[in-house]
Every structure is written in C-alpha cells, then in structure tokens.
N, C-alpha and C positions, 0 to 999 in steps of 0.2 A: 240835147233834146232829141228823141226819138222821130223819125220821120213819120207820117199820116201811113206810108206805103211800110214799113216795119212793124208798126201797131197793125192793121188790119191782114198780114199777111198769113195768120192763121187763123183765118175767117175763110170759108164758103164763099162763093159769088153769089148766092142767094142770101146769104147774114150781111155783106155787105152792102147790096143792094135794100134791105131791111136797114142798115145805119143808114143811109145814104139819105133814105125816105124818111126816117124816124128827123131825121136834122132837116131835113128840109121842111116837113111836115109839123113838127111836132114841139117846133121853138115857146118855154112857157117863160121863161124869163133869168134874171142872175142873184147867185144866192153863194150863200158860204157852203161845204159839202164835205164830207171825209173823204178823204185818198190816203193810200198807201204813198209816204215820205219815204226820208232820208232812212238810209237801216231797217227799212222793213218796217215803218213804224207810223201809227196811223198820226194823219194831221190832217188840219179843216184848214182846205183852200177855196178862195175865188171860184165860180165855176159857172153854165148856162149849164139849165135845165131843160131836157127836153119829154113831152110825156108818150111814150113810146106806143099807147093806144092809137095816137094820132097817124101812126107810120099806115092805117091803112085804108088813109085817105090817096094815098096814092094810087090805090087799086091793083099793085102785085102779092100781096096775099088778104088772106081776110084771118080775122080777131083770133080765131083761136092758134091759126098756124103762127102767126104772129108770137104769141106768150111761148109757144113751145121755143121757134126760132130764137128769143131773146135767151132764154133757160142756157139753150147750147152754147151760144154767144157768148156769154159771162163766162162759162166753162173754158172757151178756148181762150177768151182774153185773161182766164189765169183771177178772175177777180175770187175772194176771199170773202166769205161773208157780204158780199156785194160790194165789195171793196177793192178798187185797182189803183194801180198809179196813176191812169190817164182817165179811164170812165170808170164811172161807178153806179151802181143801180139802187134802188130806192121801189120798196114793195109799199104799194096803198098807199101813198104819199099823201092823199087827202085823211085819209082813216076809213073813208066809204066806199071801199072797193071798187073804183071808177078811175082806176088808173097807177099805173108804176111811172117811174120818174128814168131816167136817163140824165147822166150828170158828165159833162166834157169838161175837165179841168182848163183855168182860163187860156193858159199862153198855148193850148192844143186846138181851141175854137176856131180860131179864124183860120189853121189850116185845114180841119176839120171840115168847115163850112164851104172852101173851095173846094175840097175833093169831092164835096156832096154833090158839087154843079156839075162835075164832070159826065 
C-alpha cells in the first residue's frame, strides 16, 4: 500500500491543502466506486465519498478557484477519465449541477483522514 505522504507528493501545498479541506469538510458518505485495479484495469471498490464543493467551507479558497484547483489535481494524481487507483472524481454526481464527488478508496480513508487533521 502506498503511503498518504507518496500519494500527495505531486500535489501543490495549495491542492493539498484543498484535499485536506475537501476531507474534512466535505464527508457525504460510503458507496461502491470505480478505481483503477490490478493490471491497469478498472474495478468497483468500497470507497467514502466526499463533495468537493464543500471544501470552501473552510474559507481558503472560494468556488471557482476551487473547480479549477480540483481540474489540476486529478492531472497530477495521474487519474484517467476520472479514474485512479486511490481517488477518483465523479462530475455532477447528483445530475443537477450542484456538485462533483470526490471518492477515497476504503483501506486509503482512515489515513487519509488523519493527514487531513494534520
């Protein structure tokens, strides 16, 4: 299993600190989700959901720089079609343009969610 501190290291201090608030902020609940598996190859695992609109209830950026910020994110974490091994992203997850999803594969959450406290 990859470390919290390997996964985020080609991230920004500013995108991390945008995960950091998206996970603290933005917890909607647990659901099955596509990740990139074994061989490169897509599979639906366990996962928390988080809606990444929420991230700016924190107050370090506001909505729009937000979507731009998440855009880069997904770029440097390598995700495919919104598809990674660890997170994955999810456009309009309702259908009503009121929010993108943010998706923490299970056994990545809980360290995930302590780094968030950090």
């Amino acid at each position: 299993m990859k470390t919290i501190e390997e996964i985020v290291s080609v991230l920004t201090d500013e995108q991390k600190q945008l995960l950091k608030d998206t996970i603290v902020y933005g917890f909607w609940g647990d659901c099955d989700y596509v990740f990139i598996g074994l061989y490169g190859k897509p599979e639906v695992a366990y996962a928390y959901g988080y809606i990444t609109n929420d991230a700016k209830e924190a107050g370090h950026f506001s909505g729009r720089k937000v979507s731009a910020m998440f855009r880069s994110m997904y770029r440097r974490l390598g995700l495919v079609d919104g598809i990674g091994e660890v997170i994955s992203h999810a456009t309009d997850w309702w259908g009503d343009g009121s929010g993108d999803m943010l998706f923490i594969r299970d056994e990545y959450v809980s360290p995930f969610e302590k780094w968030s406290k950090e």
